[in-house]
N, C-alpha and C positions, 0 to 999 in steps of 0.2 A: 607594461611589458606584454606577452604574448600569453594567451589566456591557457599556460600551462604553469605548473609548479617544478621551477628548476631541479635537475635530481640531481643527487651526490652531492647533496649539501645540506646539513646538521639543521632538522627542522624542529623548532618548539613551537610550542600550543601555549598558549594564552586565551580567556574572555576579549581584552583589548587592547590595541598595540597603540600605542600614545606618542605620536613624533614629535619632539620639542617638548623643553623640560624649563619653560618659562612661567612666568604666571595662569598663563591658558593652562597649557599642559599639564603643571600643577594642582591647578584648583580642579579640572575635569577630574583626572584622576582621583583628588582627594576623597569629592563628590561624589562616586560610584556606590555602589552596594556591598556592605561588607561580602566578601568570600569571592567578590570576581579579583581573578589575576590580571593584574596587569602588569605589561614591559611599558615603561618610559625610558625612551630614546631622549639622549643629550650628544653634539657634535666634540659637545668639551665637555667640562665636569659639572656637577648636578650645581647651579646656580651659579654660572656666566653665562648671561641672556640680556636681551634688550631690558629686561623688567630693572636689574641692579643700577640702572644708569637715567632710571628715571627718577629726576629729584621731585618737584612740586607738590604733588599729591593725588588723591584718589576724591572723588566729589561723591557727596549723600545729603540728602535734606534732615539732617539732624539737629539744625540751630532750632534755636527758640522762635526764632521768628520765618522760619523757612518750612517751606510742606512739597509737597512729591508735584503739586501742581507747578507749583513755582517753577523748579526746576523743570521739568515738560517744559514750561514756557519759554525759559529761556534756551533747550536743546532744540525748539524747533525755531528759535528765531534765528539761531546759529547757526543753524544748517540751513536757513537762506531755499528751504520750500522742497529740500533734496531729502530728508528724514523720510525712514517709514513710521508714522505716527506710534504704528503698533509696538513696533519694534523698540522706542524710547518710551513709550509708559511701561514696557517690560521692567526693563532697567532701571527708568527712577525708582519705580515702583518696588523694585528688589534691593535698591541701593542699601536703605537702611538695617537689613536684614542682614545681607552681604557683610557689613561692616560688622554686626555681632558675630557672624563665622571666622571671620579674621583675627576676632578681639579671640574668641575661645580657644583660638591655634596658639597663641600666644601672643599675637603684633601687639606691639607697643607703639602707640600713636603717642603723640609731643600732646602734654596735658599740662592745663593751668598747675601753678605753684601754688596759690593761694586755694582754687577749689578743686580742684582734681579733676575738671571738665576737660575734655577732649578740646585743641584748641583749633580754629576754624578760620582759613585764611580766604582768600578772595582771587579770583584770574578771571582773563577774557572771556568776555559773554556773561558772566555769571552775576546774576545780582544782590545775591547774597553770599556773605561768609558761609561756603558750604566742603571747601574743600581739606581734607583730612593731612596732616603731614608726619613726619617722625621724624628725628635726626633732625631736625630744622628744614636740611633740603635732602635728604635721604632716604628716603617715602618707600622706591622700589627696591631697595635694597633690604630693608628692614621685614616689607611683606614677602620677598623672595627668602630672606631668613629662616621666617617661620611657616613657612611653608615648604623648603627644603629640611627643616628638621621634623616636620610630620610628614614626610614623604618619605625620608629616611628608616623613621622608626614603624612604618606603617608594616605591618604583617602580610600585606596582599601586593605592595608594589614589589617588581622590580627592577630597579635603578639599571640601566646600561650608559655609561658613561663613555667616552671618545669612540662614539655609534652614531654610525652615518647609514642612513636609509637611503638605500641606492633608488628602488621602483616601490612602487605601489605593486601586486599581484592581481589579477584581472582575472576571474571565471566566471565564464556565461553573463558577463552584465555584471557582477558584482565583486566589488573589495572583499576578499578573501586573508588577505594580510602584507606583509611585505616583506621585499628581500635588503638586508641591512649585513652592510661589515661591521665585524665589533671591534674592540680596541685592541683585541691580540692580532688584526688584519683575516681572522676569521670571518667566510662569510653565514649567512644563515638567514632562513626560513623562518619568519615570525607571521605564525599563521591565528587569527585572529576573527572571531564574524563578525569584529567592530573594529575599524581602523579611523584615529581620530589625529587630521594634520594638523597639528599647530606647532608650524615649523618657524613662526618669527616673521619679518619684513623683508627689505629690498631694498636694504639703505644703501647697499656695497656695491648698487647698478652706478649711483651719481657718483660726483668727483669728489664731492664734499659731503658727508655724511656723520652722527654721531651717535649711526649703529657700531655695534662691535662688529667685529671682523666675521661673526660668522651670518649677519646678517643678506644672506646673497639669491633670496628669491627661490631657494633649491624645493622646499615644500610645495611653490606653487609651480612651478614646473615640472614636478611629478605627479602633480593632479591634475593639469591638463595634456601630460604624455599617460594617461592613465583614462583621458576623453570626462576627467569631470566636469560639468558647468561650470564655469563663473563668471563673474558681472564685476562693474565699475572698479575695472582695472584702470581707469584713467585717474582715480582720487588717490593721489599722492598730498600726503598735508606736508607741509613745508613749516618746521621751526622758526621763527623769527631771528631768533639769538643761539647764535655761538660763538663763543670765544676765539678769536682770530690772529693768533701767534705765529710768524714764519717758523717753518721748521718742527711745527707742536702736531699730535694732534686735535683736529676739532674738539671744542669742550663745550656741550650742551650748557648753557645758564639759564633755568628755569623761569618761565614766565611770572612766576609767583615773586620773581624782583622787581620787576613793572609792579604787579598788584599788590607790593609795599611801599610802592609811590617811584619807584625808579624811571629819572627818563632817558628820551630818545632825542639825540640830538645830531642833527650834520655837522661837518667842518665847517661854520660859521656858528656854532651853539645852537643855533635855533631849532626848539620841539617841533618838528614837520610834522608831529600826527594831529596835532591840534588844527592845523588846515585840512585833516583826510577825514577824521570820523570823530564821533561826539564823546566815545571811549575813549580817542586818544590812546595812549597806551598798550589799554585795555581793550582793544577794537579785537574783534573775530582775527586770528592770525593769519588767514589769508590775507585778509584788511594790513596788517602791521608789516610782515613777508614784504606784499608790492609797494609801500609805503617806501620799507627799504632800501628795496632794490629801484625804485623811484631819484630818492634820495643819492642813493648810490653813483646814479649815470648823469642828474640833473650835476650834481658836485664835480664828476670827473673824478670818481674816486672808488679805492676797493672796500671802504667801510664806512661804519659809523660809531657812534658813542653811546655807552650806556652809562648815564650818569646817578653817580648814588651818593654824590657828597653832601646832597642836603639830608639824607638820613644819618639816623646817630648813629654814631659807629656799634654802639652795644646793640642796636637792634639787628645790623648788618650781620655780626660777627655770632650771633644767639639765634640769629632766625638763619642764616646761610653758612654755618661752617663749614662746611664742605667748596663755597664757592667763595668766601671772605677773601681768602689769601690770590686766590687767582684775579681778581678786577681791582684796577687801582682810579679808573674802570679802564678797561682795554679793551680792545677792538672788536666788534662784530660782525657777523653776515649772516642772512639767511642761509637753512641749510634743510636737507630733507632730514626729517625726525622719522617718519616711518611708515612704510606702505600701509594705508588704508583698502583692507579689499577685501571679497565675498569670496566664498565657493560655496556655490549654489546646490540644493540638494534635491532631486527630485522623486518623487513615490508615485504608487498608484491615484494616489490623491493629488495626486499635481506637483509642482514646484512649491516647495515650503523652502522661509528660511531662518533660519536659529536668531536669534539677538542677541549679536555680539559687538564688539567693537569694530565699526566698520563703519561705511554710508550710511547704512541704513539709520544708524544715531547720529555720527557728526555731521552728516548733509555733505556742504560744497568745503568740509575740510579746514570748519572755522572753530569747531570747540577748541579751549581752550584746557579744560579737564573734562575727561570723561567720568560718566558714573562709575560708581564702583564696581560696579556688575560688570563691566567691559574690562576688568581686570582679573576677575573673578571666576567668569560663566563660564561655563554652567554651573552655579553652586544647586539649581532645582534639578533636580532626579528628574520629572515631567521635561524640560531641555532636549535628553539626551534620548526620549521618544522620536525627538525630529531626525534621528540617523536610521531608524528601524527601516530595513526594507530600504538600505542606500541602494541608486541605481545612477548608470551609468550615460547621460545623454549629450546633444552636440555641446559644444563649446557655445556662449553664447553671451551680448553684455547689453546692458542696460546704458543708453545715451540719453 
């Protein structure tokens, strides 16, 4: 908007105005320094967001047999030569840390019967059992839980709930805070000398999506009606599987049914991924996505099979309740899961950029789970130095 501060409109002061009240949004916030205030912005009520409808899990090199190298190795084979190296040793490197923050909030991860260990599944790309679950397949729901209820009870947030942040506020070069209607259709002045978007994805732009409704690209369209940087606007990752019912809507099904042995098959049975990649199944989900949609047009047809009758049913029904009763298996298509993208920050020291979940870690949009830290980040204080001294420069992307 116009590098003036609208008048006749009810202005508050905050440390930091936080748009989006998703796992980002959440964890940043959490992460701040006792005694700064902060407004956290939600379009609906504090936990419906992309994070609740994320089933499969969050990845950390915490097995016995797994180390933070490993994982590197397998983030940069994923991302197919597109990764900022720096930027994924951040992440594994914090991964395990990350997941003791989570554990202290209260998460409750799905743990052995027999020994109490955290228990440790497997997805594309991944060569080790490294990824964390809860619920069986109810992952994001469980850490948007408990991080909704330390959010709640924290002394320094404060919750604005069905608040929509209309602009970014613009003076001399810099975010100064933002103008936001609140839920009584008041508007107001949330004035801020740290304004942190994490408004969610872009899933509501495609036809077929298994963003929520309020997933509609609004945060990054006011950061660049606002002239902020950003880059690799072209890395959209594409889901493999969802649930494909006339009349339903999309139903995300976690990769993590593949890497319980579930397959993929065309209208004639036959596993097609076994001719495309040596994973098979398990291949980088760009790999598995054009497989499908391969599959798809070579067939003459709008789907395919996700087959899980060779699994026991007790494993199905223990490890997937949440998606047990919906596959008998029934239909799938690839579908867009959720915008991959930067906004780029620039200082007197050049163009820096945070590591988050984005390019910079999954590459060409083949991870299969991200670290935990791209669920998390910022959970380091040192992070939230890369905002100091935000400024304002041309729009611009990386090809």
């Amino acid at each position: 908007m116009a590098n003036r501060t609208p008048s006749a409109i009810d202005v508050r002061t905050f440390d930091v105005v936080v748009i989006g009240a998703g796992v980002a949004g959440l964890a940043f916030s959490l992460a701040l320094p006792e005694g700064w205030r902060v407004a956290l912005l939600t379009k609906g009520v504090l936990g419906e967001s992309n994070t609740r409808y994320a089933q499969g899990g969050i990845s950390a090199a915490i097995g016995p047999d797994d180390s933070t190298r490993l994982h590197e190795d397998d983030t940069l084979l994923a991302g197919a030569g597109l990764c900022d190296p720096a930027a994924v040793r951040a992440l594994v490197d914090g991964a395990p840390a990350a997941v003791d923050r989570l554990l202290a909030i209260g998460t409750k991860f799905d743990r052995s019967l027999q020994t109490g260990e955290i228990l440790l599944g497997r997805e594309a790309a991944h060569s080790r059992h490294r990824v964390l679950h809860a619920g069986g397949d109810a992952t994001g729901a469980e850490v948007e839980r408990a991080m909704v209820e330390a959010a709640r009870t924290h002394p320094d947030i404060d919750v604005f709930d069905h608040a929509y942040a209309l602009d970014l506020i613009v003076q001399g070069g810099q975010a100064v805070g933002i103008l936001a209607e609140l839920g009584s259709g008041e508007r107001s002045v949330m004035a801020a000398p740290w304004v942190v978007v994490a408004a969610g994805g872009a899933g509501q732009l495609w036809a077929v999506t298994s963003n929520p409704k309020g997933a509609t690209a609004d945060g990054l369209a006011m950061a660049l009606r606002a002239g902020v940087a950003v880059a690799d606007l072209e890395f959209v990752q594409f889901h493999p599987t969802v649930l494909a019912l006339a009349g339903t809507e999309p139903f995300l099904v976690t990769e993590a049914v593949r890497g319980e042995g579930a397959y993929l098959l065309d209208n004639d049975g036959k596993r097609f991924m076994l001719d495309i990649h040596p994973l098979a199944e398990l291949a980088p989900r760009d790999v598995v996505a054009r497989g499908i949609q391969d599959a798809m047009s070579t067939g003459n047809t709008d789907h395919v099979w996700l087959d899980l009758r060779h699994l026991p049913d007790e494993l199905v029904y223990e490890r997937f309740p949440t998606i047990a009763n919906e596959l008998a298996p029934h239909l799938i298509w690839p579908t867009i899961s959720f915008r991959s993208r930067r906004q780029r920050t620039t200082s007197s020291e050049g163009s820096r950029q945070r590591p988050t979940d984005g390019p910079a870690c999954r590459g060409s949009s083949r991870w299969g789970r991200p670290p935990v830290p791209a669920c998390t980040a910022p959970t380091d204080w040192q992070a939230i130095r890369f905002w100091r001294g935000w400024s304002l420069g041309p729009t611009r992307r990386r090809c």
